[in-house]
C-alpha positions as CSV (number, residue, x, y, z in Angstrom):
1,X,-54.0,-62.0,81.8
2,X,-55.6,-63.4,84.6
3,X,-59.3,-63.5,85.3
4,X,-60.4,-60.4,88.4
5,X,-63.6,-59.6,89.3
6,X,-63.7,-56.4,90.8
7,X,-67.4,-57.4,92.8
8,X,-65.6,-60.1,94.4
9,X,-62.9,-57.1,95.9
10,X,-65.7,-55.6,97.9
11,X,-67.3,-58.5,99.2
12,X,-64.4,-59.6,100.6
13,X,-63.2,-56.3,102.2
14,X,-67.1,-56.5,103.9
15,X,-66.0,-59.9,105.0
16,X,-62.5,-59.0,106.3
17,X,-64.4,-55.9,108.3
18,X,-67.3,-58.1,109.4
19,X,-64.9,-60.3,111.1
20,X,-62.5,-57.1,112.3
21,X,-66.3,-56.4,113.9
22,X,-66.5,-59.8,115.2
23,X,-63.4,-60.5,116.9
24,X,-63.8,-57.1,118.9
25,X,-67.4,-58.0,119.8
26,X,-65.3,-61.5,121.3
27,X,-63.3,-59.6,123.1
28,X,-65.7,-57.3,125.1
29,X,-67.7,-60.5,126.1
30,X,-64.7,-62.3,126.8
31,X,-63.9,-59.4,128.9
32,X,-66.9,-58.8,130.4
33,X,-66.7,-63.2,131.6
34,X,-63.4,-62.2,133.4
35,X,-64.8,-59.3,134.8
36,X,-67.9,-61.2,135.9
37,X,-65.5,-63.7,137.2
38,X,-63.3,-61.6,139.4
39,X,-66.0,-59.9,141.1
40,X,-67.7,-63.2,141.6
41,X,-64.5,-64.4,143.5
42,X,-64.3,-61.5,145.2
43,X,-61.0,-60.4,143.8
44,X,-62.5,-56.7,142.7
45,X,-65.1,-54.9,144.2
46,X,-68.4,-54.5,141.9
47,X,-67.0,-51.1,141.6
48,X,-64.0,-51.7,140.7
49,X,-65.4,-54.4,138.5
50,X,-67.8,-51.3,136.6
51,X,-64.8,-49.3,136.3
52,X,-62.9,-51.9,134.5
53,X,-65.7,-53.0,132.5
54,X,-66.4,-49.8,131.0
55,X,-62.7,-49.3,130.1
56,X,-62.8,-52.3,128.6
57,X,-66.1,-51.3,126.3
58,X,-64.1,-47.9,125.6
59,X,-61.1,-49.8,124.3
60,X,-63.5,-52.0,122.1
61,X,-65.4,-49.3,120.8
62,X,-62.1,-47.7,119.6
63,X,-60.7,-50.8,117.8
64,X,-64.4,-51.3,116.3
65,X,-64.3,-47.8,114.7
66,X,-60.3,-48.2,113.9
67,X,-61.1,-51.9,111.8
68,X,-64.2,-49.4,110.2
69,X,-61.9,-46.9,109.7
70,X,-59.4,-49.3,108.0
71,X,-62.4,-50.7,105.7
72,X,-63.4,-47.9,104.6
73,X,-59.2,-46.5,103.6
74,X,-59.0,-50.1,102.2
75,X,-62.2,-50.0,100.2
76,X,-61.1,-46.5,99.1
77,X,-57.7,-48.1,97.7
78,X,-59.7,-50.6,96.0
79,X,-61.8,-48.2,94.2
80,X,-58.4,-46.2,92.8
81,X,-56.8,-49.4,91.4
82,X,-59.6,-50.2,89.8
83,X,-59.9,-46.8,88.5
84,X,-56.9,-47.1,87.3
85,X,-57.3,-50.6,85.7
86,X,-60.0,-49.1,84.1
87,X,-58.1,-46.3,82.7
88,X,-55.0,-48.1,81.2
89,X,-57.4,-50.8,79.5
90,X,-59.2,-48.2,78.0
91,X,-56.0,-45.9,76.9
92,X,-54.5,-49.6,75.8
93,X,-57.9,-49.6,73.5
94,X,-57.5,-46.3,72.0
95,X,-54.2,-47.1,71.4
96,X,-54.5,-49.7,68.9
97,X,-57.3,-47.7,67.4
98,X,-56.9,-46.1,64.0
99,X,-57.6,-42.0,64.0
100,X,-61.2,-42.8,62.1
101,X,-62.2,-45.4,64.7
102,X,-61.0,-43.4,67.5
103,X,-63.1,-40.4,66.1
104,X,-65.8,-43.0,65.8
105,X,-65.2,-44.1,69.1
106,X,-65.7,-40.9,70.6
107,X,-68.9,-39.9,68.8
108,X,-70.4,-42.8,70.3
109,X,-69.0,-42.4,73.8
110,X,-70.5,-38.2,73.2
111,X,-73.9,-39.9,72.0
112,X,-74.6,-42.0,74.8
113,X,-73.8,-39.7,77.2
114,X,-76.0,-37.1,75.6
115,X,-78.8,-40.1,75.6
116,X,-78.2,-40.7,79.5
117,X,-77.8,-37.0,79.9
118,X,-81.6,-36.4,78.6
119,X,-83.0,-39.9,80.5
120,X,-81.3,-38.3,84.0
121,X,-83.1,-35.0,82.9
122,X,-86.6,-36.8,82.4
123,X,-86.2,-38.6,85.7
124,X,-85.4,-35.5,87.6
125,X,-88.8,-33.9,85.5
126,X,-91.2,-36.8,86.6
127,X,-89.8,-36.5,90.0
128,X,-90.7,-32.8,90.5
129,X,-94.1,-33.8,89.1
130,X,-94.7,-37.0,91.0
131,X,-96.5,-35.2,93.7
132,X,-99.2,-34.4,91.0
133,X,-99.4,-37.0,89.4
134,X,-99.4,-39.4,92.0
135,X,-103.0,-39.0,93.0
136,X,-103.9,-39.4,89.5
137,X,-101.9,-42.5,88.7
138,X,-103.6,-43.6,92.6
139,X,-107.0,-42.5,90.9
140,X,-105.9,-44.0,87.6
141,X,-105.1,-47.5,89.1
142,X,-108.2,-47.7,91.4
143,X,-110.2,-47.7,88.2
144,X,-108.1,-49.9,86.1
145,X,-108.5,-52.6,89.1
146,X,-112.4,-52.1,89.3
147,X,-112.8,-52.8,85.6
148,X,-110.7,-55.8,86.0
149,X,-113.1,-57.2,89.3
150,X,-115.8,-56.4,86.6
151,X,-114.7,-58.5,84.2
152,X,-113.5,-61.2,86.6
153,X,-117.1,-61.6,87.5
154,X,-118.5,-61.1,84.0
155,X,-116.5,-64.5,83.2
């Protein structure tokens, strides 16, 4: 099978939207130049020239959010065929699993999600705390770094 790297995918869907981003970005200035250069001729009146100006922003503000509106629905079908990848590699694992390493299987997958279960849990418990505990831990480290000037000057 050949070699994919699913990280590569989204850098290069950033890359095809920075230069969506880009090209529109050309197009305003370029149409701002023209613009500039009519009104300099004296082909359009400067308010003429201001009305056609900020049509022309308008239109490149739509086909900036369209090209981010098209990253985002492409980046969204990345995300399901990966998904998916995902899902018939591991169903094409199982498959060639006996029942007793399947069950196996399983029991681990269960255990680690119990283990990451209880670490989410004791993150969300040191979070509500951290207001209280900050000060000490501020308290805390302002003493461990005066015992430390101590015995930098001790030595």
């Amino acid at each position: 099978m050949a070699d994919f790297n699913f990280n590569d995918l989204g850098e290069g869907l950033r890359t095809i939207f920075l230069a969506g981003v880009g090209a529109v970005a050309t197009g305003a200035e370029k149409g701002q130049q023209i613009v500039d250069d009519l009104v300099k001729k004296g082909e359009l009146t400067v308010d003429q020239g201001k009305v056609l100006n900020s049509e022309l922003t308008r239109k490149a503000q739509g086909a900036a959010k369209d090209a981010f509106t098209g990253a985002q629905d492409a980046a969204a079908k990345a995300r399901e065929t990966v998904d998916d990848v995902k899902e018939a590699a591991l169903k094409a694992r199982l498959s060639v699993m006996s029942d007793e390493e399947r069950a196996a299987y399983v029991a681990k997958v269960a255990q680690l999600a119990e283990t990451i279960n209880a670490e989410k849990a004791a993150k969300a418990a040191k979070a509500e705390d951290a207001p209280d505990a900050s000060a000490d831990g501020e308290a805390e480290a302002a003493a461990e770094s005066g015992a430390e000037s101590v015995d930098k000057q001790a030595e």
